[in-house]
N, C-alpha and C positions, 0 to 999 in steps of 0.2 A: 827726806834728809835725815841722817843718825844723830843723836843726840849732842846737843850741845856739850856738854861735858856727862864723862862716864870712867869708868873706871877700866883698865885694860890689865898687860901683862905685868902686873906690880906696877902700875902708874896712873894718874890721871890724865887720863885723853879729852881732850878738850877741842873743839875749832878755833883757830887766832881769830879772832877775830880785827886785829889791826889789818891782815893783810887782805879782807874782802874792801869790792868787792873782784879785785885783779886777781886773786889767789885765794883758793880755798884748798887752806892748810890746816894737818890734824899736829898738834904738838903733844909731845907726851914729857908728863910733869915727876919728876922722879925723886925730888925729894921738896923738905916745906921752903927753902929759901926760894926754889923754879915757883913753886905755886905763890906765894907771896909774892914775886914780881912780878907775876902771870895775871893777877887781882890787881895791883897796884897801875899797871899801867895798861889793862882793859880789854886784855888778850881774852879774859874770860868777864863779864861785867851782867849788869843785870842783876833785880833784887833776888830773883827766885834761882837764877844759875850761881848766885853766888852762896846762897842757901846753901846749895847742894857740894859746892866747893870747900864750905866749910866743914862738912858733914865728910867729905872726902880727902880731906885735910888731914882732919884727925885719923881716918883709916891709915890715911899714909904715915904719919908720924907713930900711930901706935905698929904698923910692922917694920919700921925703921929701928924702932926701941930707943932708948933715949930719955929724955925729959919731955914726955908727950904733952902733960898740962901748961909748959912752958911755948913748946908749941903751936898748943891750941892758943895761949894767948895772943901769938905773934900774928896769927892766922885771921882770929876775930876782931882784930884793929888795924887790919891790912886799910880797910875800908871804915871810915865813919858813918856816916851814912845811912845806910843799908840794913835793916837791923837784922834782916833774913842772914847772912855771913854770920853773926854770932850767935842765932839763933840754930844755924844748923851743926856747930862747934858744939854747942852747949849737949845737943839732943844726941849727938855720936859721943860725948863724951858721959853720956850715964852707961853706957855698955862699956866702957873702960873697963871696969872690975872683973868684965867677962872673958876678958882677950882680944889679941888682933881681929879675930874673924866675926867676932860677935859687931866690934866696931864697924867691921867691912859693909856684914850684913845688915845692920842699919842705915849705914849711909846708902843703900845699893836700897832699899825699901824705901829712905826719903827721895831718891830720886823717880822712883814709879808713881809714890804718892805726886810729886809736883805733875807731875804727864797728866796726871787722871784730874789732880783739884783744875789746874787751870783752863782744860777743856771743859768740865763742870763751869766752872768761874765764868767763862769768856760766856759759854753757852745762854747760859741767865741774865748775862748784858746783851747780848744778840736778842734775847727776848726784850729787856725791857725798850734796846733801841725802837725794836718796830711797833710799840707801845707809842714813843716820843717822836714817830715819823713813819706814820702809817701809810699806805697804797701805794708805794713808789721803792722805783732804785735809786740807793743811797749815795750821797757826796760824802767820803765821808776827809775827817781831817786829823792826823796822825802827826805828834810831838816826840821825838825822841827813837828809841827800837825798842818796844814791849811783843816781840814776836818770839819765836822759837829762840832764836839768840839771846834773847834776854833770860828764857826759862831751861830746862831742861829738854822742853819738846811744847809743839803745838803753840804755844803764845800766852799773852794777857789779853791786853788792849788789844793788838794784833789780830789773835785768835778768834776775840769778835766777825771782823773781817772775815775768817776762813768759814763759819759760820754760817755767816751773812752770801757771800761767796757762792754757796752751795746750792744758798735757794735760791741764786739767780736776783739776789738783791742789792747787790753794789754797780753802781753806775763808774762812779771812782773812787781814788781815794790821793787827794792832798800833801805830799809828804813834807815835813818841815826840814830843811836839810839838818839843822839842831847844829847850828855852832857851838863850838869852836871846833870840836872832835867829827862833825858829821856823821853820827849813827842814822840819819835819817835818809843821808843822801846816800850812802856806802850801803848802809844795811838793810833798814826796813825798804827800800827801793829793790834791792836785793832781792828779800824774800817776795816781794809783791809779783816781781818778774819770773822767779822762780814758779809761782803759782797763776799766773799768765791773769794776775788780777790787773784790772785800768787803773794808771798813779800818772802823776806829775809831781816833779820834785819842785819845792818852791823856795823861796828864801824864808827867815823864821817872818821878819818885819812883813812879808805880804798875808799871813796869815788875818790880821784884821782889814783889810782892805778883803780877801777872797770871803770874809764875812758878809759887807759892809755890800757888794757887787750881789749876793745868795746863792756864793758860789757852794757853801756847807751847812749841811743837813746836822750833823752831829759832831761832838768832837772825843777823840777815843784818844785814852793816854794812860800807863800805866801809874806806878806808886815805888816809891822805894822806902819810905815807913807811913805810916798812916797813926793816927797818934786817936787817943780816946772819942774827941770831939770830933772827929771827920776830919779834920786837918789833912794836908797830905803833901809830903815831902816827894817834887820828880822832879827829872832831868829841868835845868836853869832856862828860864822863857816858857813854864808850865802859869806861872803864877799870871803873866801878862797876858796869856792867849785864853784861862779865865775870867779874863777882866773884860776882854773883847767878845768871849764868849754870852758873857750874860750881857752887854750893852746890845748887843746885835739878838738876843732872844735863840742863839743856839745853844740846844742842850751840849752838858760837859758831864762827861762819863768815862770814872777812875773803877778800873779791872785791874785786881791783884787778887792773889789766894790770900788766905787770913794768917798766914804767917809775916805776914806783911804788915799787920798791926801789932799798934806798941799800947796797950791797956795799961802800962807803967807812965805813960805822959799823957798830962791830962787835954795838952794842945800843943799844936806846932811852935810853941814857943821855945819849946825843951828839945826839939831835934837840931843836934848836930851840924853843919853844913860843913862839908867840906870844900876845901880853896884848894887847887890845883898849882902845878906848877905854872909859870909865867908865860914859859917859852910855847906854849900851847896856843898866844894870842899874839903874840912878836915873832913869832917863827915861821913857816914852814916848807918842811924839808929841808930845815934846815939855813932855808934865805930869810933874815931878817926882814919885817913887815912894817916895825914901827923905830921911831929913834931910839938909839940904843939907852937912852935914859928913858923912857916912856916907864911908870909906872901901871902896875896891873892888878884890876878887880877881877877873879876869875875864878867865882862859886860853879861849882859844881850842880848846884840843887837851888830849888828855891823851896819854899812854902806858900800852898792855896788854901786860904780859909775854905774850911766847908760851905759858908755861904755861898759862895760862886760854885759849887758841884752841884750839880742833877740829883748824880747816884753814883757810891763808893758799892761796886758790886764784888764777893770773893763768892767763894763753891758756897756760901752756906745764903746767897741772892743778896738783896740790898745789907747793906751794911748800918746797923741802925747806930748814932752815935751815943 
């Protein structure tokens, strides 16, 4: 598959991802307000694809000409969250002083690096998996889409899997459909099929019950900040299925590259959450779901103390807090 987002004829190419998994469409982003709505509502999502967004962001806005640092702002709070988006703003924007292409050429370098750490990254949880679940093929159990879609290429958490895969060590793999939006059911189902891996889609609620039954071996889940103390901020219903993880004695193992972590916060009590729009939970496609007065909780994220994780694994292996 080609890259999640990349840069093309003056634009950022990108796969929508709203319209998998009926349609696999390539959009091209031409100026920062398309890429801002492009982020905003999840056509391009993922901590490490949205890095790179950032990073491509600013490429665009600095050959647009303009008020680029203005841009770069609008760009790096498209998303709260996430802190790879403003981390990859930040990093295309010290070539500023150098010109457009210098801009280009960093962003077009941070996205080769994300290809190579997260194959590194995913590879060193593949290793300590079969560590934490020796002489057998694995069950394993997936929250959210930490695959190619979420990164530039190859995966997180995911990527484990393709890993795993290869040696002939996955029996299945669990997928959570991940309300409200279904990245689980849409996409990482997607990719699995794609790679003719064994899955079943399941609802989020049966995940401790397929504990509970020994239906899972491990649990594999990416990161969208990871904070000093191990903390770690991922897609909303990460937090419960480490709850169940450690009551049931399955290991929980968070795969991200280390631009993922935030050494500025000293715990998950300083990140961000973002709240979505409503109609996300009352809606869809548009047919109302619940009364049209219903009030709505609809976090985006949650946060797992590091005591419920295993192991926070990036390219540089466990992650020490």
């Amino acid at each position: 598959m080609r890259r999640t987002i990349d840069w093309g004829e003056d634009a950022i190419v990108i796969i929508d991802q709203t319209a998998l998994p009926a349609d696999f469409r390539l959009l091209e982003l031409r100026t920062v307000g398309e890429l801002v709505d492009a982020v905003k509502r999840l056509a391009v999502r993922g901590a490490p694809a949205l890095g790179a967004a950032g990073a491509l962001g600013v490429a665009l806005a600095a050959r647009l000409g303009g008020d680029v640092r203005a841009d770069a702002e609008l760009i790096a709070h498209a998303r709260p969250t996430a802190v790879n988006l403003e981390w990859g703003v930040e990093r295309a924007l010290r070539k500023l002083d150098q010109g457009p292409d210098a801009v280009l050429a960093e962003a077009l370098a941070l996205l080769t690096e994300d290809e190579e750490l997260n194959k590194t990254a995913s590879g060193h949880a593949a290793g300590i998996v079969r560590e934490l679940c020796p002489g057998r093929p694995l069950r394993l159990l997936s929250h959210c889409n930490a695959g190619q879609l979420a990164t530039v290429g190859w995966g997180s958490a995911l990527g484990v899997v393709w890993h795993l895969h290869e040696r002939g060590l996955v029996k299945e793999v669990l997928v959570d459909e991940t309300r409200p939006l279904l990245q689980g059911a849409r996409l990482t189902a997607w990719e699995l099929a794609q790679a003719n891996v064994p899955y079943r889609v399941q609802p989020d609620g049966a995940a401790a019950a397929a504990m509970a039954r020994g239906m899972v071996d491990c649990v594999l889940v990416g990161a969208d900040r990871i904070a000093a103390n191990g903390d770690v901020a991922n897609k909303i219903g990460t937090y419960g299925l480490a709850i169940a993880a450690k009551h049931h004695g399955v290991p929980f193992v968070v795969v991200a590259p280390s631009s993922t972590v935030d050494m500025t916060l000293a715990s998950g009590a300083g990140i961000a959450i973002e709240e979505r729009d409503a109609r996300e939970l009352t809606e869809h496609a548009g047919v109302p779901l619940t009364p049209p007065d219903a009030r709505v909780f609809n976090p985006a994220f949650d946060v797992t103390p590091h005591d419920l994780i295993t192991a926070v694994v990036t390219e540089h292996g466990r992650f020490a807090p």
